[in-house]
C-alpha positions in Angstrom: -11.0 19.8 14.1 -14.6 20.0 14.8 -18.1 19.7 13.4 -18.0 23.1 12.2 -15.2 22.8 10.1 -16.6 20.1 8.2 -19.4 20.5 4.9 -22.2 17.8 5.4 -22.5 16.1 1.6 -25.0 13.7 3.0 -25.6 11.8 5.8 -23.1 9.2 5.6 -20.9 11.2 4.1 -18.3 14.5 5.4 -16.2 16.7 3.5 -13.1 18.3 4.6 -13.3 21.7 2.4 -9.7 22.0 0.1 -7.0 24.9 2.2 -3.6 25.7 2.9 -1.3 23.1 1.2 -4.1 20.5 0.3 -4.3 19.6 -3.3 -7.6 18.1 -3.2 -10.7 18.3 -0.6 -11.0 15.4 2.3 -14.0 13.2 2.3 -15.1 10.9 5.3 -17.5 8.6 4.5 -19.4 8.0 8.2 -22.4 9.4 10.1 -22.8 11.7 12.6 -22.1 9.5 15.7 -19.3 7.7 13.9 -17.4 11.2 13.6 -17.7 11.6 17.4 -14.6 9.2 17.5 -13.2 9.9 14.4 -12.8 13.7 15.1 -10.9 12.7 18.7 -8.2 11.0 17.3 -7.3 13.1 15.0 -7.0 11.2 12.4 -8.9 14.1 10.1 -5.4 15.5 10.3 -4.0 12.8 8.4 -6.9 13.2 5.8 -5.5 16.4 5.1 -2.0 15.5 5.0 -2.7 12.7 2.6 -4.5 15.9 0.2 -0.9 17.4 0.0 0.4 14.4 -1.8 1.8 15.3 -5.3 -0.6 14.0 -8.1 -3.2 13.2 -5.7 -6.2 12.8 -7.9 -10.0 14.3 -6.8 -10.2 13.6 -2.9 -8.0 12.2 -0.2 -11.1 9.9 0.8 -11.3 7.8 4.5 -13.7 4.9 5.4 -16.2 4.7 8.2 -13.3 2.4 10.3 -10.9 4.8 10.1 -8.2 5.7 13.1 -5.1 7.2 13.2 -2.4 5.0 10.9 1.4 5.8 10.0 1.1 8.4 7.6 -2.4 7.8 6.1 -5.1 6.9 8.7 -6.3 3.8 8.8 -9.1 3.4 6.3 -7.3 5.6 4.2 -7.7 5.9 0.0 -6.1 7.9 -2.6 -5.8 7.8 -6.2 -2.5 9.5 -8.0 -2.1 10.5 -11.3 0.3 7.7 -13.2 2.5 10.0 -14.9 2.4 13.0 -12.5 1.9 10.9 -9.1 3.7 9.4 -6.1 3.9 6.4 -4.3 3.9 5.8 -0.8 5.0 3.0 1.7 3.4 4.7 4.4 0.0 4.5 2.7 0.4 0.9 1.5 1.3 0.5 5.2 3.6 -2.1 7.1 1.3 -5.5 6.7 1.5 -5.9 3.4 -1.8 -6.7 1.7 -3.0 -7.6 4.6 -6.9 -9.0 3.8 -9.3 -11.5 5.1 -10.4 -14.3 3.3 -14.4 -16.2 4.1 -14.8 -19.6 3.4 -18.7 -20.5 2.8 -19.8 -24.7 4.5 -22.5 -26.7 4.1 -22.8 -27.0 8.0 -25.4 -25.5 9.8 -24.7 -24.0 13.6 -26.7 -27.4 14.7 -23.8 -29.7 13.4 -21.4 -28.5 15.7 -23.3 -28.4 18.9 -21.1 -29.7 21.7 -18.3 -29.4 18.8 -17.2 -25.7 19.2 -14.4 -26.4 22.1 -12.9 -28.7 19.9 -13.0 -27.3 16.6 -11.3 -24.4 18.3 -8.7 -26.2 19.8 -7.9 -28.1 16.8 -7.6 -24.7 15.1 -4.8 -23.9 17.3 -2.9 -26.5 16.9 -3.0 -26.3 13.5 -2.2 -22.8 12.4 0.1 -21.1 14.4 -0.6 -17.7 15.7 1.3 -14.9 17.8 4.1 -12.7 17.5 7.4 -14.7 16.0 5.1 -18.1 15.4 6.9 -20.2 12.6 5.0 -21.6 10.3 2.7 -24.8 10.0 4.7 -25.9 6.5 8.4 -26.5 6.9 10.6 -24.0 6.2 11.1 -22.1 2.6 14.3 -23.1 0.6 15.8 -19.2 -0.8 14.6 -20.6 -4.4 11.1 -21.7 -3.2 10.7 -18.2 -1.2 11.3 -16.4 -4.6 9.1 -18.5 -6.4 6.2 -17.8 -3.6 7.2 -14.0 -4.4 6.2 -14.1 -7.9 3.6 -16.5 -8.3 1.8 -16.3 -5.4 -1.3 -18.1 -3.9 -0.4 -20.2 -7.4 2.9 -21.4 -5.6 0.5 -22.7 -2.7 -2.2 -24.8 -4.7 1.0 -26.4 -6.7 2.2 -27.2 -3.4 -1.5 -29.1 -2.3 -2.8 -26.4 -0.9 -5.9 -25.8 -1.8 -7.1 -26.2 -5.7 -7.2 -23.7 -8.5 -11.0 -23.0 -8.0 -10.3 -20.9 -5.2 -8.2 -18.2 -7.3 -11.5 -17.2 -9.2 -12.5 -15.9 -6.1 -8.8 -14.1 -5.1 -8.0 -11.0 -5.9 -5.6 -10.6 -9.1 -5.9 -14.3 -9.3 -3.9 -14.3 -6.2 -0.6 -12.9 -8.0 -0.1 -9.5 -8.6 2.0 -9.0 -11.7 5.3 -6.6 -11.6 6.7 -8.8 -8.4 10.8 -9.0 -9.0 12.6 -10.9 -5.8 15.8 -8.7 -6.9 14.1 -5.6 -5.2 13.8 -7.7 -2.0 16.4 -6.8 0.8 18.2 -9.9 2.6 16.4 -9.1 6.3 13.0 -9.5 4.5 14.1 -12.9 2.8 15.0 -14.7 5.9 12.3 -13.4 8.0 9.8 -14.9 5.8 11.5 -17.7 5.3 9.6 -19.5 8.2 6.5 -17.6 8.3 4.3 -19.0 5.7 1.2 -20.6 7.3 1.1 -18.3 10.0 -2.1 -16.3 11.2 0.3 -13.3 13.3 -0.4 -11.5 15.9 -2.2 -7.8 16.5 -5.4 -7.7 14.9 -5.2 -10.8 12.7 -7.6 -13.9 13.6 -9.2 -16.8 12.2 -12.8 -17.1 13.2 -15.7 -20.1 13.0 -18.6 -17.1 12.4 -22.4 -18.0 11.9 -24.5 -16.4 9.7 -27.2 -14.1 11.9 -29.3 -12.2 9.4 -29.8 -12.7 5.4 -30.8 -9.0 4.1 -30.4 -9.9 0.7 -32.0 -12.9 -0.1 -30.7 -13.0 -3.9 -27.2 -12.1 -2.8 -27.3 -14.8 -0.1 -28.4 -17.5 -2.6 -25.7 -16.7 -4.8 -22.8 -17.0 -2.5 -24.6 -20.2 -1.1 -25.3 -18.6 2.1 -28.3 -19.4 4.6 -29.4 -18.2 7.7 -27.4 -20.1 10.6 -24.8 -21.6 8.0 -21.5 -21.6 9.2 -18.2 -19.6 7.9 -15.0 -19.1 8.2 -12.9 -16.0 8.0 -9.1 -15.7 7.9 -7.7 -12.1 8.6 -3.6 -11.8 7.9 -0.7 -10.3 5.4 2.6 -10.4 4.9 3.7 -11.0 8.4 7.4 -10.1 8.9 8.1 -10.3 5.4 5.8 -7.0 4.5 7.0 -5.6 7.6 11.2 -5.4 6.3 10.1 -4.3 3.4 7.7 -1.3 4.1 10.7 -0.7 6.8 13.7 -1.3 4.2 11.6 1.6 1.7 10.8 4.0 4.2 14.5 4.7 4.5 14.4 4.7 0.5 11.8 7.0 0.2 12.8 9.5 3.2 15.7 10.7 0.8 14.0 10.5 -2.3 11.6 13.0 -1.1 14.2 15.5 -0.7 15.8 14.5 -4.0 12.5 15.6 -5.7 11.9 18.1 -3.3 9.3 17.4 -2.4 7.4 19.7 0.5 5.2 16.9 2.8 3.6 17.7 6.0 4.8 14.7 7.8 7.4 12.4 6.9 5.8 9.4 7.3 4.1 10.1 4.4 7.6 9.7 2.5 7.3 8.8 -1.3 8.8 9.0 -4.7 7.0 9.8 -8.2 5.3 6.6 -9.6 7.9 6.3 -12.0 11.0 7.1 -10.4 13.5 4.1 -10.2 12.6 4.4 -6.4 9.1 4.2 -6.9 9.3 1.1 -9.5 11.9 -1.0 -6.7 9.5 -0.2 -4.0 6.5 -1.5 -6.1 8.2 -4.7 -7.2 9.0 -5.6 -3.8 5.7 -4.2 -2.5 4.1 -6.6 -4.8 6.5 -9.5 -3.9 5.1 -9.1 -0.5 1.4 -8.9 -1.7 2.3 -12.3 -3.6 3.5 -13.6 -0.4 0.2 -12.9 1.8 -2.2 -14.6 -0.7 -0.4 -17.5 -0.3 0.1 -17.2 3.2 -4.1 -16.8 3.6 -4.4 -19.6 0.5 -2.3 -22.2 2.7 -4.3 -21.7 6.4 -7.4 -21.8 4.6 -6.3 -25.4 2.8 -5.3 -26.4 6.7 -8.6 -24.9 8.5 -10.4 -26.7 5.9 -8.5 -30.3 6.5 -8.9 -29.5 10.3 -13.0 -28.9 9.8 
């Protein structure tokens, strides 16, 4: 794909015209030297593919960090229809609601002069990172694993980490309702058995970050935030947890998308109509795993806080 084969909507913002099998047109929201990458990696193509999906509603839409994902790109969004749609694993994607999560201090960059070394160090003792890292709380009982399932960041702030104020500021309260443990194959359960408290491995980090430039002043005043103030930001999911079970369903879905014959491009974008008893397992466990990485991100912010 090229320039040419593109329709300029604006400039931030491309549109991949509807043909062939797509149901709906392809939008790219990036400029002009953004698409320079994005067209090499092909990654459009998955745009595209994404626009095949049964009940796909108005646009198989990608953001300005996309790059080329399993099944979706990365950056990836689409809507289906809830009675007519599908849902996919591949475009939830392996790591499981994985998010970040910024914590706003009172310190300015001034407080830790000649602290940075070790603040970092302290970090890494703390909260353990890499691939296979177990995690900084002892490990889950089976019970307490299922309880973490359902209720979340909740399970965490019962446990001390952290206080209630902070799920205001979560997503869903950080517990996202329809979680059932039962959908959850045995792999999954003991691989997160130990990985609570654990910041991963790939792209996942935890950074001290300093605030550079205020732009909006209003906005910046209402999130307490000031020019040379000091944050944190944790980035991680569901670790090996998600993992199994975007594994375990991909298997599930592959023959359920034969069984509904349906007619999909690539197979990683494998699915099931939204209301199928595949597609209900897959979103109970999905959303067992979602449960699982807001409490993993609510219990390393309760420890990088306590290490501060």
């Amino acid at each position: 794909m090229d320039f040419s084969e593109l329709k300029k909507i604006d400039e931030y913002l491309y549109e991949i015209p509807q043909h062939g099998a797509m149901r709906v047109p392809g939008r790219i929201f990036a400029d002009r030297i953004l698409l320079q990458d994005i067209l090499a990696d092909r990654s459009p193509d998955q745009v595209m593919n994404v626009a095949t999906l049964p009940g796909i509603v108005k646009h198989s839409l990608a953001m300005p960090d996309m790059h080329w994902g399993y099944g979706f790109p990365i950056g990836g969004v689409a809507a289906t229809d809830l009675y007519k749609g599908v849902i996919s694993p591949g475009g939830v994607g392996y790591d499981i609601n994985c998010g970040v999560r910024l914590i706003r201090t009172d310190l300015h960059d001034r407080d830790l002069k000649g602290k940075m070394r070790d603040l970092v160090t302290a970090l890494f003792r703390d909260i353990p990172c890499g691939v296979g890292s177990h995690g900084a709380i002892r490990r889950l009982t089976p019970s307490e694993e299922e309880k973490v399932m359902v209720e979340g960041a909740i399970w965490a702030i019962r446990q001390g980490y952290g206080t209630q104020e902070g799920l205001e500021f979560t997503e869903e309260q950080g517990a996202l309702a329809g979680a059932d443990p039962a959908k959850v194959g045995d792999r999954a359960r003991e691989r997160g058995l130990n990985q609570l408290g654990t910041l991963g491995s790939g792209n996942h980090f935890l950074e001290i970050q300093r605030v550079e430039e205020i732009f909006d002043p209003s906005a910046a005043e209402a999130f307490g935030l000031f020019q040379g103030g000091i944050t944190l930001m944790i980035h991680s999911g569901s670790r090996g947890f998600g993992y199994q079970i975007c594994d375990d369903y991909l298997k599930v879905m592959a023959h359920a998308a034969s069984r509904y014959d349906f007619t999909l491009p690539d197979r990683q974008l494998a699915c099931a109509p939204i209301d199928s008893p595949e597609g209900r397992d897959y979103f109970a466990a999905m959303a067992c795993a979602a449960n699982f990485a807001w409490a993993n991100r609510q219990i390393m912010m309760h420890l990088a806080v306590e290490t501060i």
